[in-house]
N, C-alpha and C positions, 0 to 999 in steps of 0.2 A: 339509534345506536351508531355511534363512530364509526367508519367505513376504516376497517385497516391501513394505518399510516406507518411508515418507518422510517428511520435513520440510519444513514452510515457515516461515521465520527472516527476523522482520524486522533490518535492518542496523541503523539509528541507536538507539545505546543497549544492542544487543548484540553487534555485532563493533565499532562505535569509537563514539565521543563528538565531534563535529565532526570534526576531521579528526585527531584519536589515536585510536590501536588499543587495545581493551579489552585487557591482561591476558588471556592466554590462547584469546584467542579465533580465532588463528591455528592453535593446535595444533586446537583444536574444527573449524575448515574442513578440517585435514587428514586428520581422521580420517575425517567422511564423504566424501570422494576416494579414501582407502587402502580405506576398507570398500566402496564402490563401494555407499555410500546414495543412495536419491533426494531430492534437495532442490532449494529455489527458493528464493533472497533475495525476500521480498515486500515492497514497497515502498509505501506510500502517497503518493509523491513522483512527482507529472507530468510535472514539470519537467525531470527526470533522463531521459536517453536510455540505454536498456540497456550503450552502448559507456561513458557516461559513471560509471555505476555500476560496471562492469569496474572504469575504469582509476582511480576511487578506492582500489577496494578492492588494484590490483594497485600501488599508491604504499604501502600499507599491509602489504605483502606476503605480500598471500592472490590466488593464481592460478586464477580459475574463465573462464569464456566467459559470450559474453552469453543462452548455452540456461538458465545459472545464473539470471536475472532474469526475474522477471515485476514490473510495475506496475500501479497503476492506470489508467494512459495506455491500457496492452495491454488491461485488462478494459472500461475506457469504451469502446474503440475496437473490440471484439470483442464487446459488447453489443449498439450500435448496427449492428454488420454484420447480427449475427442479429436483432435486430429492426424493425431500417427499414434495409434496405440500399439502398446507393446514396442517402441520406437527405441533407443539406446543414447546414453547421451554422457560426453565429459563434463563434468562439474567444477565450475568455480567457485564455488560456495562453501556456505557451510549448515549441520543446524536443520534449521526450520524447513530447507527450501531441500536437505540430500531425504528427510525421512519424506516429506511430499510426494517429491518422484518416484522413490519407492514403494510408498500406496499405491499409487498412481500406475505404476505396472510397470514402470521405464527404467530401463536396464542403464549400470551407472558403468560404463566402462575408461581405459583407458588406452585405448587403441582403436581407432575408425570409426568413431562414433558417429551417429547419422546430424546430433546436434553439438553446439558449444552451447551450454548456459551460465551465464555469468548472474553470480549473484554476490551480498557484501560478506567480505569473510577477511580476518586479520592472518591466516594461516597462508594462504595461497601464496606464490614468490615468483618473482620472475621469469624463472624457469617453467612455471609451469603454464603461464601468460605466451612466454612463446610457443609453446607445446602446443595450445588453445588458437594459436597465430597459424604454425602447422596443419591443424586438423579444417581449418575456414578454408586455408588454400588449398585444400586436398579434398575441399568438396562436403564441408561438415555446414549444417544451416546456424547459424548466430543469433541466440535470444538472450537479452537481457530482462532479468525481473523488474527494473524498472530503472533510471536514470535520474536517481538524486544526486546533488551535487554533493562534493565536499563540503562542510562549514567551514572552509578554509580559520581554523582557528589554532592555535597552538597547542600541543597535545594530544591534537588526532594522530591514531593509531594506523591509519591504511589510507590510501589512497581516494577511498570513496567511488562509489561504482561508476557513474557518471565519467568521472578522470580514465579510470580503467576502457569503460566500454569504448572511448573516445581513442585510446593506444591499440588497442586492436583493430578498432575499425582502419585507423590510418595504418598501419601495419598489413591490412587484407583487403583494401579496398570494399569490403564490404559493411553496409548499415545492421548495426541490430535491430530485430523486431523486439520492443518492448511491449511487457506483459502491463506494468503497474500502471498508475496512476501519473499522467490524465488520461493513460491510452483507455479507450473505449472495452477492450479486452475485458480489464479487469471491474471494471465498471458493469459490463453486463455478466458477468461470471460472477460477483455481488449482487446483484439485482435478484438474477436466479436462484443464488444461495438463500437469500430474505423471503423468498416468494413474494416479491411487490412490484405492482407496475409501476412504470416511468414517473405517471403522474402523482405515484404514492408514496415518492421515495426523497427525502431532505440529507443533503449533503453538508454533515459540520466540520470545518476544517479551518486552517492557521497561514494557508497559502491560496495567493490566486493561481499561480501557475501548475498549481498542480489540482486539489482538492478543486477548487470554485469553477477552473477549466473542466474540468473532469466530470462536473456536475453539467456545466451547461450542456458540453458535448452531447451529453444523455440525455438531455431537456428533464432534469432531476429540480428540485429548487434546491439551492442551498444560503449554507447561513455563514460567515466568516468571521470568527472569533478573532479579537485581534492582543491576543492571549501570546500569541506565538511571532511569526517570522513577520506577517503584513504589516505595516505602517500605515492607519488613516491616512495619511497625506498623500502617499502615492496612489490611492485608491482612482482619482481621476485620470492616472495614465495609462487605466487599460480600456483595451475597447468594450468590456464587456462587467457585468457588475454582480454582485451577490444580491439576493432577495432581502438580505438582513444582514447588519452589520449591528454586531457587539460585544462591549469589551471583554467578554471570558464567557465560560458556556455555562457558570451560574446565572447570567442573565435571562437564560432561554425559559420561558414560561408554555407550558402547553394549556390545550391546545393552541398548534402555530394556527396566524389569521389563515392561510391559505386551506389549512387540511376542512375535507368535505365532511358535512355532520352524515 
């Protein structure tokens, strides 16, 4: 009998591209369903509510539940449970990442708050960034759910968190601690969530710097779909490599070579 194996598969760039379905990557979600795999959509998106990532994916038509989803919302908000619970916090977010903390027990205030958390949200305004800038220098701790960049492309909507975390930090002299991915944070706060050890755990993902980092960190295997942002060609300029490289996650055939019978 197969010794429990799992995966966590980030979504953007390996099951769709905006809102189209990768090529194949619906028979790939079926497979681990029929095989009765462990896996988790892992998301670096805050913004997104576990019911909202569902019913993208289920417009797409790949049928999982929201047990399918973990975020960064869930790992920021399950960070600060364990480590300042009941703790109070201003919010730059929106979404996915304000009902988390509020699970979560953490009080969302707008005066003295013990944290700042920055998360992607189109709502938030400058005013409220320096507010955010006020409460750092006043002695508030600064987490960001993760640090994606802009896709610098035309027609984005916000700033992109990364641009953001980067105005505040210069603003307050102070570094965010980020939650998402590659930090190890969210990595083992997934890991926990699956119930799978290190050595049971396959990382699918569209980035080296983030997903394929994120994996080695954790000494995870992963696999790097080249569906989304990676380019073969650059593949030889990092110091470190995926276990498997290929073109989109209808190629992934189980069992992978490495999982233990």
């Amino acid at each position: 009998m197969m010794k429990k194996q799992g995966l966590m598969i980030d979504m953007d760039g390996v099951i769709y591209r905006e809102s189209e379905l990768i090529e194949g990557a619906d028979q790939f979600v079926k497979q681990l369903l029929e095989k009765n795999i462990a896996f988790t959509f892992l998301s670096n998106n805050s913004q997104r509510s576990r019911a909202d990532a569902v019913n993208k994916l289920a417009e797409l038509g790949i049928e999982v539940t929201e047990e399918h989803i973990y975020t960064s919302a869930m790992a920021t908000a399950t960070f600060l449970e364990d480590q300042y619970p009941k703790c109070s916090a201003y919010v730059l977010g929106e979404g996915g990442l304000l009902k988390s903390l509020q699970n979560a027990g953490i009080r969302l205030v707008d005066k003295e708050p013990d944290f700042v958390i920055l998360g992607e949200g189109h709502e938030f305004t400058l005013q409220m960034v320096n507010q955010a800038v006020e409460m750092i220098l006043e002695g508030a701790k600064f987490i960001a759910t993760n640090r994606d960049p802009s896709p610098r492309q035309k027609g984005w909507n916000n700033l992109g968190i990364g641009a953001t975390a980067a105005m505040i930090e210069e603003a307050t002299g102070r570094e965010a601690f980020v939650i998402g991915k590659p930090s190890p944070v969210m990595m083992r706060s997934a890991s926990a969530y699956l119930g799978l050890a290190p050595e049971d755990t396959t990382v699918v993902g569209d980035t080296m710097e983030t997903d394929i980092k994120a994996g080695i960190y954790m000494g995870f295997k992963t696999i790097l779909v080249l569906s989304g942002m990676a380019n073969e060609e650059d593949l030889e300029t990092y110091a470190y490599k995926p276990n498997l490289v290929v073109k989109s996650a209808g190629q992934i055939k189980f069992p992978l070579e490495w999982w233990k019978d």
